[in-house]
C-alpha positions in Angstrom: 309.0 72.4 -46.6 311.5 75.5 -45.7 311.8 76.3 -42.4 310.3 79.7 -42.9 306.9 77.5 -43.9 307.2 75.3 -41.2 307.6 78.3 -38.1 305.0 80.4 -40.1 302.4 77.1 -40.1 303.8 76.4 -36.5 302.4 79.6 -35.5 299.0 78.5 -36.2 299.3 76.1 -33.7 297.0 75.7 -30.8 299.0 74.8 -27.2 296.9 73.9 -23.9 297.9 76.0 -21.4 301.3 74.3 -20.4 302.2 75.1 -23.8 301.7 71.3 -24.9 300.2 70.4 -28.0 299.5 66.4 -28.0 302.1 64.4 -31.2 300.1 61.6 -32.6 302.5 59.6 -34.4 301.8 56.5 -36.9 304.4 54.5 -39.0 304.6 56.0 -41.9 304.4 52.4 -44.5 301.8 50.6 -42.4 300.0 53.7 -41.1 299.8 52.1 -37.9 299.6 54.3 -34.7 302.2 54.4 -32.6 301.9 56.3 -29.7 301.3 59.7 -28.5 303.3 62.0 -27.1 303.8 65.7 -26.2 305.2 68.3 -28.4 305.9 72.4 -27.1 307.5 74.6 -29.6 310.9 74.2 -28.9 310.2 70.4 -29.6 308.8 71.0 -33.0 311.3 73.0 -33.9 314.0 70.3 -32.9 312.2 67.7 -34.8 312.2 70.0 -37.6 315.8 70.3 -37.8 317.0 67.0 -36.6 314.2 64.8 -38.3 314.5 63.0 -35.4 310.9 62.6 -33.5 311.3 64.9 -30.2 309.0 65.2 -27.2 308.6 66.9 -24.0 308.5 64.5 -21.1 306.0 65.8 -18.6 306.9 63.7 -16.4 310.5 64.2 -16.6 309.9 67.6 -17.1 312.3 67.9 -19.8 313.0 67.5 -23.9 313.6 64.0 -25.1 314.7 62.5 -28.1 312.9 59.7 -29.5 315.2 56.4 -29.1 318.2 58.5 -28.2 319.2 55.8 -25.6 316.8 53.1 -26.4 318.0 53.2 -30.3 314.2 53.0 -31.0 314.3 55.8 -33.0 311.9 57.9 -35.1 312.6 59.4 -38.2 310.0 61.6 -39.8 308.8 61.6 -43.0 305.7 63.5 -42.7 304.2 66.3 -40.0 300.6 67.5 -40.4 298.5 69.7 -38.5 294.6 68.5 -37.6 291.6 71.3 -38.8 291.8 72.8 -35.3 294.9 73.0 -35.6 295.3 71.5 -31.5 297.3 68.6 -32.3 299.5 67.1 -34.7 300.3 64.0 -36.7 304.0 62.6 -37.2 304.4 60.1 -39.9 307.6 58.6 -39.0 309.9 55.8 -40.4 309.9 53.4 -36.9 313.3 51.2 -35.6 312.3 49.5 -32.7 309.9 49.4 -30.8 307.6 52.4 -30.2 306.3 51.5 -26.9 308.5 51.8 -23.6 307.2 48.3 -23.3 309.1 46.8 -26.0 306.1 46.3 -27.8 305.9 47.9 -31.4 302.9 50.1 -30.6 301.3 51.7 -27.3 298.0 50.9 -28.3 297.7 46.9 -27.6 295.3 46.6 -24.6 291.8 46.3 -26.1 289.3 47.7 -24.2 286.1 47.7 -26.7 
């Protein structure tokens, strides 16, 4: 997709009221999911033109780069917008681990 595309479809896009918009992002062979993270515009647009998986740390308070120190990078492949256009789905190519854990994804504590 052209970036024109992208910012025009990006402006669709539906932010809380922090300016956050939630990054659900699954393995792009497996279609596992990952994790979830938070995305603001200025995030999207990074990832966009890195291809590099970038989030905004609310905790931190600040932009981060998927893996940038950990190595556990995140490539994307893929970006899609859900029907209500409130949150968003990276298909990435995972090295690493996802999780700050170590472990491959964030979701392995079963609760159901």
């Amino acid at each position: 997709m052209n970036e024109i595309k992208f910012k025009q479809k990006m402006e669709t896009l539906k932010f809380n009221d922090k300016g956050l918009i939630p990054c659900v992002v699954q393995d792009h062979a497996s279609k596992e999911i990952l994790m979830l993270a938070w995305g603001s515009k200025d995030t999207l647009v990074q990832t966009f033109s890195s291809g590099l998986a970038t989030y905004w740390s609310r905790s931190r308070k600040e932009i981060w780069v998927k893996g940038k120190t950990s190595g556990n990078i995140q490539e994307i492949k893929k970006i899609y917008i859900d029907c209500d256009k409130d949150s968003v789905l990276f298909e990435v190519k995972q090295t690493g681990a996802a999780c700050h854990t170590g472990s491959k994804s964030c979701f392995f504590v079963e609760l159901l």
